[in-house]
N, C-alpha and C positions, 0 to 999 in steps of 0.2 A: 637475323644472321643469313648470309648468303645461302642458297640451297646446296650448291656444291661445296661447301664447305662443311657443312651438316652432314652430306653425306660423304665426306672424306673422312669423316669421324667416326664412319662406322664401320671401317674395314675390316675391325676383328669378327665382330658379331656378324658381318656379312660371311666370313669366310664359314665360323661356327657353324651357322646356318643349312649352309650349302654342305658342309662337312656331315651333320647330322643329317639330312636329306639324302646323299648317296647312302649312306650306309642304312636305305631301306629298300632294300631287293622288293622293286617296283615291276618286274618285268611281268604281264597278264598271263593269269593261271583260271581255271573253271571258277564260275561263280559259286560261292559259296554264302551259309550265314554264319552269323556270331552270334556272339553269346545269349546275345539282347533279341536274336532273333530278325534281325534286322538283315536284309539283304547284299550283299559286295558283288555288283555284278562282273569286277573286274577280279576279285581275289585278294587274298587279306592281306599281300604286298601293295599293292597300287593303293588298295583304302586307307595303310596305316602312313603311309604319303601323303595321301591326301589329307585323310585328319589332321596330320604333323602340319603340312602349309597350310590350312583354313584357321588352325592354334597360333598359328606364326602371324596371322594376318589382324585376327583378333586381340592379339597382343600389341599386335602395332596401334590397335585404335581401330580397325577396319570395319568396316559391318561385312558380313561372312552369309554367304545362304548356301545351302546344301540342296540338290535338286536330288533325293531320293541313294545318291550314294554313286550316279548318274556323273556326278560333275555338278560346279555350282559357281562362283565369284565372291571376292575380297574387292571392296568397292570403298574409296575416299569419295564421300558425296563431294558437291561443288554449291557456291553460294545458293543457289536454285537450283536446287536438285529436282524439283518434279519438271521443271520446265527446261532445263539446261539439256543440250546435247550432250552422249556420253564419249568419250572413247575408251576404245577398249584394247587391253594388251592381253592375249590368248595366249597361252603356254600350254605344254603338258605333263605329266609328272610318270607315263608311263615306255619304257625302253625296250629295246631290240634284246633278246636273247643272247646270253654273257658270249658265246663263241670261244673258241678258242685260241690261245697264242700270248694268254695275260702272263704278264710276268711279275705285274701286284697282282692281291685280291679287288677286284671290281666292285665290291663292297665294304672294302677299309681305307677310303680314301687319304691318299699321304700327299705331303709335300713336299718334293726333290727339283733343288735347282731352278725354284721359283716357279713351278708346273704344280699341280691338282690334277693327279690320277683316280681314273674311278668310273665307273660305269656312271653316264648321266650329266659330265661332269659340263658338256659343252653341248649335249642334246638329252633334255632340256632344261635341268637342274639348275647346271649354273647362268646360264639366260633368267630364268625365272625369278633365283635370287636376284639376282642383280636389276631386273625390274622393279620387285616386291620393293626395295629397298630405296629404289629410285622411288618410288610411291611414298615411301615414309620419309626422305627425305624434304620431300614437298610437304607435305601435311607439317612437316617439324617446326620449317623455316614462316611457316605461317602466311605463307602466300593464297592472295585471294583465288579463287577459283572457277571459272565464267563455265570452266565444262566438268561433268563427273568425267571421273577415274576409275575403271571398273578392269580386274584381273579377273578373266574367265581363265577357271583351271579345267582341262580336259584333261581325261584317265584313258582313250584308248587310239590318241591319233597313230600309233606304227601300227593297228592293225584294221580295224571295221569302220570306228570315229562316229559310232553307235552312240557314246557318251554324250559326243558336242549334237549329235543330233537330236536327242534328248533334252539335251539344253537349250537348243533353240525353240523345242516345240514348248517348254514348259517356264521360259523365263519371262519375265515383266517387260522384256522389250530387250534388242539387241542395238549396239555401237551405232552408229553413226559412220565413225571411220576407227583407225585402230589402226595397231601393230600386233604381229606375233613375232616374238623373240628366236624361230628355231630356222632361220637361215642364215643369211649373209651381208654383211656391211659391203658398201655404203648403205644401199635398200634394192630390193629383189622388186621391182616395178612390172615383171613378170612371172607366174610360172605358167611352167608346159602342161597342157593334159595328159589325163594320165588313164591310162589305161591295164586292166587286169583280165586276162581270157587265159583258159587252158585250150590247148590241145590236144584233141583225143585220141585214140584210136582201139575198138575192141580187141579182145584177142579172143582164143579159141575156149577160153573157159573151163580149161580143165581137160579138154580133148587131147589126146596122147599122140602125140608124133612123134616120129623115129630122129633122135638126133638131138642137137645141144638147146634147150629148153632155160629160155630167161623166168627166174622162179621168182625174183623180186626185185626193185632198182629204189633206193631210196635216196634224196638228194634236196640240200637245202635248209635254209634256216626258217627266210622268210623270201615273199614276193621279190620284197622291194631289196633284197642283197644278192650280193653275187654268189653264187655257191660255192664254198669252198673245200667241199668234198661231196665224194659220189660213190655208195654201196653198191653192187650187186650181187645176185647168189644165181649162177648158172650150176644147171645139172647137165652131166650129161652120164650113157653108161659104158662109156669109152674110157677108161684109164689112159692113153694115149692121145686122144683129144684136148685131155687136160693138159698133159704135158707140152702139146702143142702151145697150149694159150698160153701156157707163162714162158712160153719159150717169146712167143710173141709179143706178149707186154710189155719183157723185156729190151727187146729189139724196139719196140714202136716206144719206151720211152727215151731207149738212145739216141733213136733217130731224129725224134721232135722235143725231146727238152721235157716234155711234158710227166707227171709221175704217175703212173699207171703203176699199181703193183698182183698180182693174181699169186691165192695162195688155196690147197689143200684144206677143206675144213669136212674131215667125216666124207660121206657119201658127194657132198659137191663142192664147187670152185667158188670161192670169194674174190671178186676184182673189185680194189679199190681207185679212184683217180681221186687226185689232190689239188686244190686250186689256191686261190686266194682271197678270199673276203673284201667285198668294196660295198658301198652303196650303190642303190639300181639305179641311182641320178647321174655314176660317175664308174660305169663298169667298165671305162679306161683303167682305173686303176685297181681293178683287181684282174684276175682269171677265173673262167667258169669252168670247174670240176664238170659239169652236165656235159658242156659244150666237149671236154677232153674224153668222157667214157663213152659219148657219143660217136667220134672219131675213129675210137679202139672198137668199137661196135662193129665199125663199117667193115673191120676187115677180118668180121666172122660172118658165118653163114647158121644164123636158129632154124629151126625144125619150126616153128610157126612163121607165117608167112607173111602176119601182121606186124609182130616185131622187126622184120627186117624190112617192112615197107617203111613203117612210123621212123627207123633210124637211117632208110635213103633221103627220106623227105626229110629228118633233123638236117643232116649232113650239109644237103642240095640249096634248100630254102634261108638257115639259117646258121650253123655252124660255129665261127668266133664272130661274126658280124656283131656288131654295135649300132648300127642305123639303119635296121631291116632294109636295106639295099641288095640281099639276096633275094628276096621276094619281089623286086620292085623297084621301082625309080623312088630314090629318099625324099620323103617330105622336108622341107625348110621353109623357113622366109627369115626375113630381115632381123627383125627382134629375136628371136630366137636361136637360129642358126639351126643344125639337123636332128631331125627324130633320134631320139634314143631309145636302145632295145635290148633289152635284157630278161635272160632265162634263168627265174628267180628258186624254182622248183620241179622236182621231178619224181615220177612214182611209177611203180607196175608192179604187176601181179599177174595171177595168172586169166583175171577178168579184162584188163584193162592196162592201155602205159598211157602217158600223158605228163606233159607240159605245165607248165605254171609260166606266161608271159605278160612281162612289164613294159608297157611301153609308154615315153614320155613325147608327145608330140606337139607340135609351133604351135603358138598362143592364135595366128589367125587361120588355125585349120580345124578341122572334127573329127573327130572319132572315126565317122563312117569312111570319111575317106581311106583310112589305113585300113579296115577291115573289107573294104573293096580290094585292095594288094592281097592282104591273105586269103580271102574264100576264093582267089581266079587260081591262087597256088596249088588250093585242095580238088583242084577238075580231078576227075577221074581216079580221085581215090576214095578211101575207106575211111579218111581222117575228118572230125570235124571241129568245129568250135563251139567254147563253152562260153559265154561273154559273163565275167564275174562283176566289174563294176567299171566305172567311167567316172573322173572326176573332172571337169571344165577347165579352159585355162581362165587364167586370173591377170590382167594386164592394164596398166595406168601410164600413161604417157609421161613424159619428162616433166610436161609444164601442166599438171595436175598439182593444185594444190597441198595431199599430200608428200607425194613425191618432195616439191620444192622446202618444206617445211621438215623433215626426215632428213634429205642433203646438207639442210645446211646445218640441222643439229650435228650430222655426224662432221662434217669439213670445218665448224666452229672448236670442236672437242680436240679434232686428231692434227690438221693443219693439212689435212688431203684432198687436195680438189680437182687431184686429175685421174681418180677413180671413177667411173661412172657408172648410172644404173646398172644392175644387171634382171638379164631373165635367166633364169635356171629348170632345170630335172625338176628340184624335189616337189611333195607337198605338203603342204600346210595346211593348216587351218583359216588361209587364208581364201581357201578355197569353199569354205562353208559360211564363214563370217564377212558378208559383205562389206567393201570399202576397207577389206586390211590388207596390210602388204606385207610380208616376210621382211625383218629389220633386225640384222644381227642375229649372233654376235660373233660370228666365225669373224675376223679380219683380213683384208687381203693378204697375202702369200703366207699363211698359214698352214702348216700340214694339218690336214682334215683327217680325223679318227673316229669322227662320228658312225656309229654300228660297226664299227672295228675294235679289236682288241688294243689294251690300253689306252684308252680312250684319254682324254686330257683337255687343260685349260691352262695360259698360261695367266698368273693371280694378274700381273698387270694389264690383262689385255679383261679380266673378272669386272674388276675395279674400272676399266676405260666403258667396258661397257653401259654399266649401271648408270658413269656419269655422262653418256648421250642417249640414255633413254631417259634422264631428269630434264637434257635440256632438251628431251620432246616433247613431254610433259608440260615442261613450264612455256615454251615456245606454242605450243598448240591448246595447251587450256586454261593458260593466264594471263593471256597478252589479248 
């Protein structure tokens, strides 16, 4: 029987699947153990996911290994599996922080008007079903198989990717080439580097100066989103100082649209700003809360003389920019188009304020070069940098074998062949697993909800994807 026929058969238990998977609050919580004693480095939402997909896969027929609770793969061997090259399809099964603004629960996934709501549903839940399935649809149709099939499941790519690092060091051998299912059709033949640094700046630690005193700023979800809201708790011992800032807020949100609100709580002043939620790949489309309580910042004067240094340099250097072009002439090139920059986190106290910055930069540039912009910005001040990680760019040319064999699965399936590669922001796991490229299942001119609230898939686009990752499958390891 045809393979896509086989697997046109399975759309209900594909959906089931996927439907029982969201509804397991995967998001990473402290490690913990179970009953057995047995270790969850990720926490007993991600592990009871993952148990639930490595059952799913066993049931298919699969062989399954478990690498300590680490992460592990569901693997359809191939005629000659010790000698056969494998590929490999990388998924992950742990999510972004629910946020706010859901108008279902994020965890009871429904279907309205041929959509699948639900936290996961399109990052990377329903990608992963829709692979798993394209796997068992091959194994069904009884097609010989020249290369293994190996699903590596990773539990913590939105934050450390500690797991797949684990897995790399401790498994029988890695892919060959591959796909991971957590970007974008046609194939992401690019990603950007990515970079993670705070910036710092001490403060007086508790040293008492005369005058309005930032007591704590707290801002953010994660690195990699846009913030969409921004705390702070000013004191000051002026009654009329206060009155001043909400007088201000209010003025500075008329003026600029933006929502600043300052309110009386006890002994000190609460100012909140309010933004909108995006991904740090695409912080066009939200608004950064940071960048907005930064602005209202600027047009107070604190009693410490570090805070108001740390918020001329936010202002001056970086502000709503998106392509660190206030610090610098933007990096680009060809493939890629311009750096992206995004201010994912923020905090202070009365040790310390600092920055959380993401930045995504062109596949033929490095790291050091953008970090040569920011440390000439820090001359002659007090502020410095924290460098938290660096991940490479990843990039394969047009006429790369995989590339060519990915194209034409996806323009064989949809009838699209005037979409072309893309390079993108995000990362993946393509970035630790050599030889794989980001492949679905977002589709062109789709609204992207990925780490936004209401998150979604829609089932026909579920269903489309599954069946051009069979005809990857079948195109690259049985022909």
């Amino acid at each position: 029987m045809d393979y896509l026929e086989v697997l046109d058969g399975m759309k209900g238990e594909m959906l089931e699947t996927l439907q029982d998977l969201i509804r397991i609050d995967s998001v990473q919580t402290p490690e913990v153990k179970g009953e057995d004693g047995a270790v969850y480095p990720f926490g007993k939402g991600i592990q009871n996911a993952y148990e639930y997909t490595l059952k799913a896969g066993r049931d298919m027929g699969f062989e399954t290994v478990n690498y300590d609770n680490y992460g592990g793969h569901i693997e359809l061997k191939g005629e000659d599996p010790e000698h056969s090259e494998t590929f490999g399809i990388t998924v992950h099964l742990d999510e972004v922080p629910v946020g706010e603004g859901w108008e279902t629960d994020p965890f009871d996934p429904i279907v309205k008007d041929g959509w699948i709501y639900g936290r996961g549903t399109s990052d990377d839940k329903g990608p992963t079903v829709a692979a798993l399935y394209a796997m068992k649809a091959i194994k069904e149709s009884g097609l010989p198989l020249k290369k293994n099939v190996r699903m590596i499941v990773g539990l913590d790519e939105e934050t450390e990717k500690n797991g797949m690092i684990y897995y790399k060091e401790h498994a029988d051998k890695l892919p060959e080439l591959g796909i991971t299912p957590d970007g974008d059709f046609p194939v992401v033949q690019g990603e950007m580097g990515i970079l993670v640094f705070d910036i710092v700046r001490k403060l007086s630690g508790g040293r008492k100066y005369d005058g309005l005193a930032l007591k704590s700023l707290k801002s953010g979800v994660a690195y990699n989103l846009v913030s969409p809201e921004a705390k702070a708790v000013l004191h000051s011992d002026s009654a009329a100082e206060y009155d001043a800032i909400i007088k201000k807020a209010e003025e500075f949100s008329e003026k600029t649209g933006y929502k600043v609100e300052a309110k009386k709580s006890g002994k000190n002043l609460n100012v909140v700003s309010r933004g909108v939620q995006a991904h740090g790949a695409r912080p066009h489309e939200g608004l950064n809360a940071i960048s907005i309580i930064m602005e209202f910042f600027g047009g107070l004067e604190f009693a410490d003389p570090g805070v108001n240094e740390f918020v001329e340099y936010y202002n001056k250097y970086i502000g709503f920019d998106l392509k660190g072009g206030k610090m610098g002439p933007v990096l680009t090139d060809e493939p890629s188009g311009d750096l992206i920059f995004n201010v994912g986190l923020a905090s202070a106290d009365e040790e310390v304020i600092s920055v959380t910055v993401n930045v995504r930069y062109p596949v033929t540039r490095k790291g050091e070069d953008f970090y040569d912009v920011v440390e000439k910005t820090m001359d002659g001040t007090e502020l410095g940098i924290v460098k938290v990680m660096e991940e490479n760019p990843v990039y394969l040319p047009d006429d790369s074998p995989l590339v060519i064999n990915l194209m034409e699965s996806y323009v064989e399936e949809t009838g699209d062949d005037k979409t072309k590669p893309l390079v993108l922001g995000g990362g993946t796991y393509a970035k630790l697993i050599p030889g794989t490229l980001a492949f679905g299942a977002m589709f062109p001119g789709r609204e992207d909800r990925m780490h936004q609230a209401n998150e979604r898939m829609l089932l026909e686009d579920f269903y489309k994807a599954a069946r051009i990752y069979a005809r990857a499958i079948y195109k690259i390891c049985c022909q």
